[in-house]
C-alpha positions as CSV (number, residue, x, y, z in Angstrom):
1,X,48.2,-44.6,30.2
2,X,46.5,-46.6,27.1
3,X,44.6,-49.5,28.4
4,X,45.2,-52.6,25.6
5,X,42.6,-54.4,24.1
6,X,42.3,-58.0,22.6
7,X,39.8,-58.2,19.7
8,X,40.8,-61.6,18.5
9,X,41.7,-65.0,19.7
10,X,45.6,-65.9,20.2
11,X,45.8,-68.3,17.4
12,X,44.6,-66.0,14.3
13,X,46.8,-65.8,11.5
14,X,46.7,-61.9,11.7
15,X,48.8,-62.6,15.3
16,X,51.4,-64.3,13.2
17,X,55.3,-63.9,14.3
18,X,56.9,-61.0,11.8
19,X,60.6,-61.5,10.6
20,X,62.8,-58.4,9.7
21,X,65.5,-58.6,7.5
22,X,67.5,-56.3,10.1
23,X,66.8,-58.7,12.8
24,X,68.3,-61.7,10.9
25,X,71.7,-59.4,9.7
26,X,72.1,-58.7,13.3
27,X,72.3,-62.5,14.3
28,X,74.9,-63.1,11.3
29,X,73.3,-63.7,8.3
30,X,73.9,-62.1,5.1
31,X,71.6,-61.6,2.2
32,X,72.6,-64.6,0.8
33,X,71.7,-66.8,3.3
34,X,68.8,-65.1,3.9
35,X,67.6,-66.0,0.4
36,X,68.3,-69.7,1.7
37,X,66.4,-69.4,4.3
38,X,63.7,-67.6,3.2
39,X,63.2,-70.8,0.6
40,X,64.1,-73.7,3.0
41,X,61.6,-72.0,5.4
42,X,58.8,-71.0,3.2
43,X,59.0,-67.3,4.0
44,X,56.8,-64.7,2.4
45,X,58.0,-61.4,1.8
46,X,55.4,-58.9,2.9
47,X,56.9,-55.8,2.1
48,X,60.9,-54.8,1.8
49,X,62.6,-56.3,4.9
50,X,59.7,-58.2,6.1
51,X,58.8,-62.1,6.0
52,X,56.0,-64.4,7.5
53,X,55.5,-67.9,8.1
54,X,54.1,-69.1,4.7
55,X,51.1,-70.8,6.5
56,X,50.1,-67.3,8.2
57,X,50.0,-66.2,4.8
58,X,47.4,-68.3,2.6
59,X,45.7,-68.1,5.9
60,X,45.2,-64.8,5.6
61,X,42.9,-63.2,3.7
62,X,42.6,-59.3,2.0
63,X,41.9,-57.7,5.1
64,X,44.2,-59.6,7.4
65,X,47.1,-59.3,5.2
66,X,46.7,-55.7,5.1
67,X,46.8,-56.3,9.1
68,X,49.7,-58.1,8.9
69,X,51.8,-55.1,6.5
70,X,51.1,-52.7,9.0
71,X,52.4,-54.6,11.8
72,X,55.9,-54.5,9.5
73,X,55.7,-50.9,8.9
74,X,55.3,-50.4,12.7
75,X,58.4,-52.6,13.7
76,X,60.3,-51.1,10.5
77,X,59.7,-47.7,11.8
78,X,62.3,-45.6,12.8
79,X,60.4,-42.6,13.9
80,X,57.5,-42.4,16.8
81,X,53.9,-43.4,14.7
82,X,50.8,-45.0,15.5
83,X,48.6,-47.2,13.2
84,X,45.9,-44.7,12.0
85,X,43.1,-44.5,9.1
86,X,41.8,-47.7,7.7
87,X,45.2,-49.1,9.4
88,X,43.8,-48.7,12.7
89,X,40.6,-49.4,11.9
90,X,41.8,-53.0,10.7
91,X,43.3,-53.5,14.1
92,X,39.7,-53.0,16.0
93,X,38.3,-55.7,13.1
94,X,36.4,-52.9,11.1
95,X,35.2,-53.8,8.0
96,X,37.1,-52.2,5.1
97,X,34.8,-52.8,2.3
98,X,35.7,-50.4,-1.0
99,X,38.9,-49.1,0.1
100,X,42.4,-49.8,-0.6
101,X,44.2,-52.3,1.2
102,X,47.8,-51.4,-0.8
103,X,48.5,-48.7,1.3
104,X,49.8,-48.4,5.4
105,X,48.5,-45.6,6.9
106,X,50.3,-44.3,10.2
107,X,50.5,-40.8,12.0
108,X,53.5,-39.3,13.9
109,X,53.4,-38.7,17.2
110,X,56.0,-36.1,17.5
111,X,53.8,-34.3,15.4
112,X,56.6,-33.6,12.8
113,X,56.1,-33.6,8.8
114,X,55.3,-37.2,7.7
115,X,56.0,-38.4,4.2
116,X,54.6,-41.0,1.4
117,X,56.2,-44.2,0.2
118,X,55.4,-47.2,-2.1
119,X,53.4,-49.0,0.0
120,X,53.2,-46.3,3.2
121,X,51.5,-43.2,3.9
122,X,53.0,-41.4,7.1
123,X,50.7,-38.6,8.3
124,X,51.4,-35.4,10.1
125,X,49.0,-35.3,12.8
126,X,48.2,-33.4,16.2
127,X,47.1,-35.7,19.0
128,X,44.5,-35.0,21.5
129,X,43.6,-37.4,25.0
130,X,42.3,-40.1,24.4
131,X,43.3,-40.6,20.5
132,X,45.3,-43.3,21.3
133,X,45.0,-47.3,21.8
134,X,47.2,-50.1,22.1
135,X,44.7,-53.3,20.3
136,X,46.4,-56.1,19.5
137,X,49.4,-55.4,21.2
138,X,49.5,-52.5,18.6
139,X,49.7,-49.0,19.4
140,X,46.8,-47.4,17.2
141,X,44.3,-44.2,16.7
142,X,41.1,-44.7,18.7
143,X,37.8,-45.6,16.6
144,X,36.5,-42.7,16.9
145,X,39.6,-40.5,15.3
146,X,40.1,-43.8,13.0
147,X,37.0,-43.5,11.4
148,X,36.7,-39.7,10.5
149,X,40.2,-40.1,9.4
150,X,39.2,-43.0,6.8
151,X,36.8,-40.1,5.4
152,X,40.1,-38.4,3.8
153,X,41.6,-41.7,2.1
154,X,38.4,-43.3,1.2
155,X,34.5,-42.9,-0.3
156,X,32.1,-41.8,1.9
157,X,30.3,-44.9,1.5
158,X,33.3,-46.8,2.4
159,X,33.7,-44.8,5.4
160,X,29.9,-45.0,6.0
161,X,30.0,-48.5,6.5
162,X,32.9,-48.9,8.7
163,X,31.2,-46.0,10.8
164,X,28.0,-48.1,11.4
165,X,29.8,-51.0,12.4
166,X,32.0,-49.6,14.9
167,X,29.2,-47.6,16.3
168,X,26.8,-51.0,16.3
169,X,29.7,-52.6,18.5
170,X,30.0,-49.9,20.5
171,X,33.7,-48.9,20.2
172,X,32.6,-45.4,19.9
173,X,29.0,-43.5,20.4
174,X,28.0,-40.6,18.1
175,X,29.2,-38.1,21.0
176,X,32.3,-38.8,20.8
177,X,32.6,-39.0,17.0
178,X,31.0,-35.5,17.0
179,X,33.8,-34.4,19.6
180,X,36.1,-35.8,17.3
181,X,34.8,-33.7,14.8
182,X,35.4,-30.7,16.6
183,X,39.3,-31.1,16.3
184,X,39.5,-31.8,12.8
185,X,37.2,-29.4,11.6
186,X,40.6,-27.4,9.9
187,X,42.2,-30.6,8.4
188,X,42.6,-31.2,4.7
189,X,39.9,-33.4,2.5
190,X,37.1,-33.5,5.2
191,X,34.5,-31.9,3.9
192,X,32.3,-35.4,3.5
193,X,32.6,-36.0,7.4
194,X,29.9,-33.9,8.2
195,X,27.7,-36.0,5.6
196,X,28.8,-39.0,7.6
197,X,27.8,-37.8,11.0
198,X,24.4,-36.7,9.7
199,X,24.1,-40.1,7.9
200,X,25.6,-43.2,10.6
201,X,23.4,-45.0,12.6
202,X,24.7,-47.5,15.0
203,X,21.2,-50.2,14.4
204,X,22.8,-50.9,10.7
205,X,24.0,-54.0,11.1
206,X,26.2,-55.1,8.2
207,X,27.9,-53.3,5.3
208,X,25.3,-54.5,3.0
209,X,22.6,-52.5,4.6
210,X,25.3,-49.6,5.5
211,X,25.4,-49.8,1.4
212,X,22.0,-49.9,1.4
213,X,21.4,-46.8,3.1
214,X,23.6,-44.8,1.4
215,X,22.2,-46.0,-1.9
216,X,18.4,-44.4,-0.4
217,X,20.5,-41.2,0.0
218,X,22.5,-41.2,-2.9
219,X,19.6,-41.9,-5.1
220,X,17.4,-39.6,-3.8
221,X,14.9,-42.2,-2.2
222,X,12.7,-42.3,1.0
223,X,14.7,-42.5,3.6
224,X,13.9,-45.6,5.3
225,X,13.0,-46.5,9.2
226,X,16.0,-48.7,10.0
227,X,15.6,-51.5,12.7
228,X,11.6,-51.5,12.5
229,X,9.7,-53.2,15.7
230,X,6.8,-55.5,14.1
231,X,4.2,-56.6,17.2
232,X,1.9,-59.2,17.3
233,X,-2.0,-58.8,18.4
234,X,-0.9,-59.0,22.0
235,X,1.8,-56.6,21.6
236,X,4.6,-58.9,21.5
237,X,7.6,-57.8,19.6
238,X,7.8,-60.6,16.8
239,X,9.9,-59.1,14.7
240,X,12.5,-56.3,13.5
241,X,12.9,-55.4,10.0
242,X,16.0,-54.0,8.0
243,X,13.9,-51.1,6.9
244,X,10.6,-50.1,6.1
245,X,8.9,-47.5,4.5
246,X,5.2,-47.4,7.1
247,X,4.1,-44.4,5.2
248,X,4.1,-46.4,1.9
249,X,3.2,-49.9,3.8
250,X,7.2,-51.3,2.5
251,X,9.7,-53.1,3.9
252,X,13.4,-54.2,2.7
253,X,15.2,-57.6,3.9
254,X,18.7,-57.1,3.2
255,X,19.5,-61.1,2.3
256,X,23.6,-61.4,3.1
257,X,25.4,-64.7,4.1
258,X,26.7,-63.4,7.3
259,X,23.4,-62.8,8.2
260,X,22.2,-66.3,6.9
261,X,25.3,-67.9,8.9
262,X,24.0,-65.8,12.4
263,X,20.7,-67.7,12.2
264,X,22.0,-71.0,11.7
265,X,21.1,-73.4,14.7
266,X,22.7,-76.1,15.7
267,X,23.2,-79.0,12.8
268,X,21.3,-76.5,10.7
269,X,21.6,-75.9,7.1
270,X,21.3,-72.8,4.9
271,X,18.2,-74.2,3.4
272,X,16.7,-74.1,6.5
273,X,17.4,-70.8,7.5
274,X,15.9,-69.5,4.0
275,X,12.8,-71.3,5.2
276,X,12.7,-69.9,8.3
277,X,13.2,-66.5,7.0
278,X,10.3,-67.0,4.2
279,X,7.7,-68.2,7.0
280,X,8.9,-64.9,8.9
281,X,8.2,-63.2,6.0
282,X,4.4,-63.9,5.7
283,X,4.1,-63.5,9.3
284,X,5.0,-60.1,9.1
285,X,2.6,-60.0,5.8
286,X,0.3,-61.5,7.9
287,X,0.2,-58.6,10.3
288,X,0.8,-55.4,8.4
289,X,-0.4,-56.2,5.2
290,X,2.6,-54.4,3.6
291,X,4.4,-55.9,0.9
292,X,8.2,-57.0,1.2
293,X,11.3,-56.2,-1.1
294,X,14.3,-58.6,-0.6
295,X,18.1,-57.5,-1.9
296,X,21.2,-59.1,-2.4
297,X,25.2,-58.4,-2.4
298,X,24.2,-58.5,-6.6
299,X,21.5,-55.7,-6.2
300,X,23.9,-53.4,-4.5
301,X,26.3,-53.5,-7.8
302,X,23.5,-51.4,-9.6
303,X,22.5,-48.5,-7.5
304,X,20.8,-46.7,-10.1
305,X,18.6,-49.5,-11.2
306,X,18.3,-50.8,-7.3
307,X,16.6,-47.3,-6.9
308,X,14.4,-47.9,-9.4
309,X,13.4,-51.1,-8.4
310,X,13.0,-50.1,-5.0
311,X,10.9,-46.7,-6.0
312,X,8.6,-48.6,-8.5
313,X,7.7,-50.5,-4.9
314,X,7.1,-47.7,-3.0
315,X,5.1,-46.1,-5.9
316,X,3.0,-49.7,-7.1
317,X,2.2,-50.0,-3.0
318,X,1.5,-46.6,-2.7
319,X,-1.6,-46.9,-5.6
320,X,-2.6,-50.1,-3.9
321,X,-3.5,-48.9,-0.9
């Protein structure tokens, strides 16, 4: 029996009401009035023989549109699939940063030959207890088998950072992606998810410093202490730091607006979280004497010269002490 899940509130967009041309044909209408209603009600057209509310559309954005297609391939369906890949993933609220939203992934359950489309990709896949979930009110792959799957359609830094955050919110623990493993060791185009199990860490908190981390690996620099404890005289914990580098007396501040709209207190304004953060900053100075690097979305369009930036540190603190 699959136990659903709710991951969002009732009202979001992404819950929007779907309208299939097959539906209206059956109550009467021909393609001509369609077309009329379509116009007099402000229908979008989502994908052939699917419409939404035109106000679920603009309030929609990349990733909830994408949401919102693969609901219509699911009630388009005529043969027995599940929302899997970076389609399922979307239904659990994963991030999908770097890979493509054009495409509807879904896997047969029947476990018969699946095919490609325009805007559809139907998988041929074995299924194993416990693969499936019904999220939503959608019947979907777990996260687990979602996100070894997105391995095969994506990067592996894509995949890297949907990993991290589905392991920081505890959908799935690393045992059970590593069972997951186990299954798919024979399918096609996985030989990066080894990489990724050797690489995800569930105390990466964002895609920035899931991009972040991959850029240490990718460019070949120390790899950092993620998540590191910072005491005070008394042995309070007084802070936690992105990463840091103790050997070379580092650390990094990944500087994101999520994170800047998570600190903001009540009537608060940016400003004064940027404060807060900078007097955090020389506290943390203050006791370890090391010397901080800060990074931004921007940095993380230039891996090569973030590298360099970030080894010059490493190196320039290294002579210092």
């Amino acid at each position: 029996m699959l136990l659903p899940t709710t991951t969002r509130p009732a009202d979001d967009p992404r819950n929007g009401s779907l309208i299939f041309r097959r539906d209206l044909l059956a109550r009467g209408y021909d393609d001509r009035a369609i077309a009329r209603l379509v116009r007099r009600e402000g229908l979008v057209k989502i994908r052939a023989g699917a419409y939404v509310p035109s106000q679920v559309w603009s309030a929609s954005d990349a990733q909830a549109r994408f949401v919102l297609r693969g609901r219509a391939v699911l009630g388009a369906s005529r043969t027995p699939v599940v929302l899997s890949h970076t389609s399922a993933l979307a239904e659990w609220d994963v991030p999908l940063w770097g890979f493509d939203l054009s495409t509807v992934h879904t896997t047969r359950t029947d476990e018969l030959s699946g095919r490609h489309g325009r805007d559809i990709h139907q998988h041929e896949g074995r299924m194993w207890p416990g693969d499936l979930a019904v999220v939503n009110g959608v019947p979907v792959m777990t996260p687990a088998r979602a996100c070894l799957e997105a391995v095969t359609v994506g990067s592996t830094e894509s995949a890297l950072c949907a990993t991290n955050d589905v392991l920081h919110r505890r959908l799935a623990t690393p045992a059970r992606l590593h069972g997951q493993y186990v299954g798919m060791e024979n399918w096609p185009n996985t030989l990066e998810v080894e990489l990724l199990l050797r690489l995800c860490d569930r105390r990466i908190e964002s895609v920035g410093e899931s991009r972040f981390f991959w850029c240490c690996f990718q460019q070949g620099l120390p790899r950092p202490t993620v998540q590191y404890v910072v005491r005070d005289a008394s042995g309070r914990v007084v802070a936690r730091l992105d990463f840091a580098w103790p050997r070379h007396r580092v650390w990094l501040e990944f500087d994101g607006k999520v994170k800047y709209e998570g600190l903001l207190g009540p009537g608060e304004r940016a400003s004064d979280v940027v404060l807060r953060e900078r007097d955090r900053e020389r506290m943390v100075a203050r006791l370890t004497g090391w010397r901080c690097i800060r990074i931004t979305w921007s940095d993380l369009a230039d891996p090569i010269r973030l590298a360099a930036s970030v080894r010059a540190e490493l190196q320039q603190a290294a002579i210092a002490s």
